[in-house]
C-alpha positions as CSV (number, residue, x, y, z in Angstrom):
1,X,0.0,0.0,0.0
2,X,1.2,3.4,-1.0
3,X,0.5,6.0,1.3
4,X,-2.3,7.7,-1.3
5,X,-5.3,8.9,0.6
6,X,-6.4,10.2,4.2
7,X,-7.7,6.2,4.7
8,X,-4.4,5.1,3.8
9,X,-2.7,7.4,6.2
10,X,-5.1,6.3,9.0
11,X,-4.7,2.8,8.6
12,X,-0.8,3.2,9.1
13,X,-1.4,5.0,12.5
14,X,-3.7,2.3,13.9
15,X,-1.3,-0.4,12.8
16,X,1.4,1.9,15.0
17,X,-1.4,2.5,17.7
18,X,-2.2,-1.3,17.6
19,X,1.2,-2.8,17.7
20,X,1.9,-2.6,21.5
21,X,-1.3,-4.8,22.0
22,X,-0.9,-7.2,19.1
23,X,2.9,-7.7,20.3
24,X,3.0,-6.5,24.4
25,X,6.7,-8.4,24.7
26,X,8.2,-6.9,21.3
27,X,6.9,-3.6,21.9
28,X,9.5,-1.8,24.5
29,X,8.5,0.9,26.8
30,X,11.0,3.2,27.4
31,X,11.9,1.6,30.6
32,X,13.9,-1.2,28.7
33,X,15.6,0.7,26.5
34,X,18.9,2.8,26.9
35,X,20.6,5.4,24.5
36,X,23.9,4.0,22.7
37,X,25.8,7.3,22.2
38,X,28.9,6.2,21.0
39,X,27.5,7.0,17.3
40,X,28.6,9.8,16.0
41,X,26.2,12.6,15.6
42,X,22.8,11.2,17.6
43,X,22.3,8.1,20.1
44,X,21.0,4.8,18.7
45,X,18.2,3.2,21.0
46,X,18.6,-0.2,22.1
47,X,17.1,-3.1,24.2
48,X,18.8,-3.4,27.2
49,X,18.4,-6.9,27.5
50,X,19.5,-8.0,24.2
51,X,21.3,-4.8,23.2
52,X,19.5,-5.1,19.9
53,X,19.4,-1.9,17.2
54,X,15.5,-0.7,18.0
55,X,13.2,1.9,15.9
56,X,11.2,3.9,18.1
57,X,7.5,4.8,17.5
58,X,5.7,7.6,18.2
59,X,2.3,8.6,17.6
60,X,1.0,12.3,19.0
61,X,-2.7,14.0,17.8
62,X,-2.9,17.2,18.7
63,X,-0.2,17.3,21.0
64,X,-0.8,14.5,23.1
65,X,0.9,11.0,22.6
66,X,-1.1,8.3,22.1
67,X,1.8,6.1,21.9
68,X,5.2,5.6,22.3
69,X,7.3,2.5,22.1
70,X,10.3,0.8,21.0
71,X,10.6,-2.6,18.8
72,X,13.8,-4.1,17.8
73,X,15.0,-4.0,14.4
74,X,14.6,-7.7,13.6
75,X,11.3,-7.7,15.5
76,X,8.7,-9.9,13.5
77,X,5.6,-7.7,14.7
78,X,7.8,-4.7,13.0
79,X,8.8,-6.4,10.3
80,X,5.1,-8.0,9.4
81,X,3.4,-4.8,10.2
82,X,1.9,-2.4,7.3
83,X,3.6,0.1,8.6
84,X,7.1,-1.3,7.9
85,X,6.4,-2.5,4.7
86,X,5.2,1.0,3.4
87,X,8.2,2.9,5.0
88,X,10.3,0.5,3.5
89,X,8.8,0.7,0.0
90,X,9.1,4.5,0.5
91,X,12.6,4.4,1.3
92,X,14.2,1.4,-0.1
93,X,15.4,3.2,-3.1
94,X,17.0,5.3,-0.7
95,X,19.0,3.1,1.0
96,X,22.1,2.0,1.1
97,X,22.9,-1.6,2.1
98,X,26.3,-2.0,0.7
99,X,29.6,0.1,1.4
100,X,32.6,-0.7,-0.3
């Protein structure tokens, strides 16, 4: 799915939104997570159990957050969600996956 129309759009925020209850053991709260800041530039999140890469989610309306989490970058409830597999066709091309 290509992100197209406003019903596109929302259906990629309650996959985010819906994650956390799909997935309650893949779906970090920041309390298992710490900040790896030997990167240059930012700090990478990470489990602190596993010390696996993680992607952080956010959702806000209107200023509040509805939710906020953390799911490694293997995880399969990221990587089987729609929301992976349209920021991935969205990016993909701009990727790179192999440094000489």
């Amino acid at each position: 799915m290509a992100i197209g129309s406003h019903d596109d759009s929302r259906v990629l925020f309650q996959n985010a939104i819906a994650l956390p209850a799909e997935f309650p053991k893949e779906c970090l709260p920041n309390e298992e997570l710490w900040a790896d800041m030997t990167e240059r530039g930012n700090s990478i999140t990470r489990d602190k159990h596993s010390n696996s890469l993680c992607i952080t989610i956010s959702v806000a309306e209107r200023g509040q957050r509805i939710c906020y989490y953390a799911v490694t970058e293997n995880s399969r409830a990221l990587l089987g969600s729609e929301l992976y597999k349209v920021i991935n066709e969205l990016l993909g091309p701009y990727l790179v996956t192999h440094v000489d």
